[in-house]
N, C-alpha and C positions, 0 to 999 in steps of 0.2 A: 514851550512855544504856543502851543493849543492856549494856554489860558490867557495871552497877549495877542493871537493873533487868530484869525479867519482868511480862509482863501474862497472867492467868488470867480465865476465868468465873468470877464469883462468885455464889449464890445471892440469892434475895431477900432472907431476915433478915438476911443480913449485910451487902448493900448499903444496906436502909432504916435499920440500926443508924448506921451511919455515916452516911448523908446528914442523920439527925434528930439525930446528933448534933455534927456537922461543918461540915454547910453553912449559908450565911446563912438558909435558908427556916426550918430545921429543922421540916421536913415529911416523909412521904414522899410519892413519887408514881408513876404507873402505872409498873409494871415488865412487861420482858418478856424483856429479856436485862442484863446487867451485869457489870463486868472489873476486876478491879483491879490495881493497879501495885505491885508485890511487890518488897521489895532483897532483892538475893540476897544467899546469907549468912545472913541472920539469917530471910527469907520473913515480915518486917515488914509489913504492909498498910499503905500510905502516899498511895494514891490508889486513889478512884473514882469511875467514869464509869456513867450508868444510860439505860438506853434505853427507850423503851415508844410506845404508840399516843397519839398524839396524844387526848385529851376531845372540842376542835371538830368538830365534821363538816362545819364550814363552812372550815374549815382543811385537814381533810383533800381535799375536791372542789375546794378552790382552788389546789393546789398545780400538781397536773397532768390534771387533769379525775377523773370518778367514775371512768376504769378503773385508776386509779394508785390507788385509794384505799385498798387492802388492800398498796402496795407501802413503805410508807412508816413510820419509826420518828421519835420527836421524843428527841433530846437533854436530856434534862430535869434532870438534874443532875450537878456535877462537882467536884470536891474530890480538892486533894492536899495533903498535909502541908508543912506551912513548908521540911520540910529537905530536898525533892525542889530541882532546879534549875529556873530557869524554864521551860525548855523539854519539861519534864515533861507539862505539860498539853498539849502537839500532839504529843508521843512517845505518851500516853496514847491520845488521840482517834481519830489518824491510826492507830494500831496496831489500836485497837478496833475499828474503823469496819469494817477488813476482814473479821473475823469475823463480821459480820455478813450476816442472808438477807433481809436487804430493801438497795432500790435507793436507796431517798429518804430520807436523812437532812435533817430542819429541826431548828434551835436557835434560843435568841430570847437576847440579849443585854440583861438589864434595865438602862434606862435611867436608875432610878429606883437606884440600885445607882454610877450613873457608869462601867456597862460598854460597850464599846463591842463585843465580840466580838476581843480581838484576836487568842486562838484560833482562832478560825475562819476569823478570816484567814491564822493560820499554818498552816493546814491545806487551805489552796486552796476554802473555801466559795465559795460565789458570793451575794452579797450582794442583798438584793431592799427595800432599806430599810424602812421603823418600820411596824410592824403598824397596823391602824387606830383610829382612837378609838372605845373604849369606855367603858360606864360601867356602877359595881358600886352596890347599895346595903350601907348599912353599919350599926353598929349603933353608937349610942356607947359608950364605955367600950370596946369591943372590935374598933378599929379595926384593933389590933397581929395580930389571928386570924384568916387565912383564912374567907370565910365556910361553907365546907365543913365547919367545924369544929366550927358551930353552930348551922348554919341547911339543912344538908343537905336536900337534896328540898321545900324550901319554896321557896315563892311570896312576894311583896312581901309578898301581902296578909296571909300568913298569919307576916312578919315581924314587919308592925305589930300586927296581934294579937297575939303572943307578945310583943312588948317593948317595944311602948306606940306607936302612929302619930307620935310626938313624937321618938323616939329613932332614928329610920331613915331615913337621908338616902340621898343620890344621891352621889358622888363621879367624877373623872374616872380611870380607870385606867392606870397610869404603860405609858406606849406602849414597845417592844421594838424593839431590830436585828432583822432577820430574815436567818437563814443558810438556807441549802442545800448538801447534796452531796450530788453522784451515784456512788453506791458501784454501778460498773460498768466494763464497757469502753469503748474508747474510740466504737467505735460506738453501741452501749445512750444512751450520756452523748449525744450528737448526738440522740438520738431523744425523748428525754427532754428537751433543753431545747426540743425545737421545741414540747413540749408543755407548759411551764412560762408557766405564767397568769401569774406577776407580773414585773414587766421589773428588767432587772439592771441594777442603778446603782454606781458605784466606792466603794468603801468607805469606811465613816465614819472621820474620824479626830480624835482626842483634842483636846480644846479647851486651848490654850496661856490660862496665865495675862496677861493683859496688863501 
């Protein structure tokens, strides 16, 4: 991979150009660092990986108590070109990861998607299984749109005002893999998992067709 490819920091606009224009969300989302996977030769951008602060704060104190909670970046999106090889994406990840100044790498593996992370398992994550059950409300007609998109800074209540108490339901939200790594040494990484809230379970693997 090393002799086809290079990985760089990339800025924000050109990280969210491609992730909204690339990835399945076609969204963007919190940035704070990001790298892309460069062929030499031609210095093609053909993958990218985007890091940022996690949104929860119940995600961030649950990970490794409230003094981690400033140590910690979320994986949140990733994308490479068809014509990288597979192992692109954990040459990508695994490369990236180093450059980075935080300890606590999490990623969520949607389920809803039929992913299972196997990323992150080719990258030595430590697997903490499916996030918990949650539930979003939604609007009709605009099931397919993030509600951030539409309904930013609003309340239920002020959903069903805006778009009728008839049109705003409750839905169940597609539950996630959850990953970890610890971007440290090998001590740091001991210290850190004694303080890791959620227990490690063996990693999920792919449902065979019957």
């Amino acid at each position: 991979m090393k002799k086809k490819f290079y990985i760089e920091e990339i800025d924000f606009q050109t990280a969210m150009e491609v992730v909204i224009k690339y990835h399945y969300l076609h969204r963007r989302a919190p940035y704070s660092k990001a790298f892309g996977l460069f062929e030499r030769g031609t210095d093609k951008l053909v993958g990218v990986v985007n890091y940022g602060i996690p949104a929860s704060s119940t995600l961030l104190k649950g990970i490794c108590g409230e003094a981690e909670m400033s140590n910690i970046y979320e994986l949140n999106r990733l994308w490479l070109d068809d014509s990288v090889p597979k192992n692109g994406e954990s040459f990508l990840v695994g490369n990236s990861i180093k450059k980075l100044d935080r300890e606590i790498i999490v990623s969520f593996a949607d389920t809803s998607q039929g992913h299972i992370g196997t990323v992150y398992q080719a990258t030595n994550f430590i697997y903490t299984g499916l996030s918990a059950k949650f539930y979003d409300y939604v609007v009709k007609g605009k099931e397919h749109l993030h509600r951030a998109t539409y309904a930013y800074g609003m309340t239920v209540a002020d959903m069903k005002k805006e778009f009728g108490e008839d049109n705003v339901y409750k839905v169940e939200r597609p539950r996630k893999h959850r990953y970890i790594y610890f971007n440290a040494n090998k001590k740091r990484k001991a210290e850190l998992l004694k303080k890791l809230k959620y227990e490690v379970v063996p990693y999920p693997k792919k449902k065979t067709a019957p």
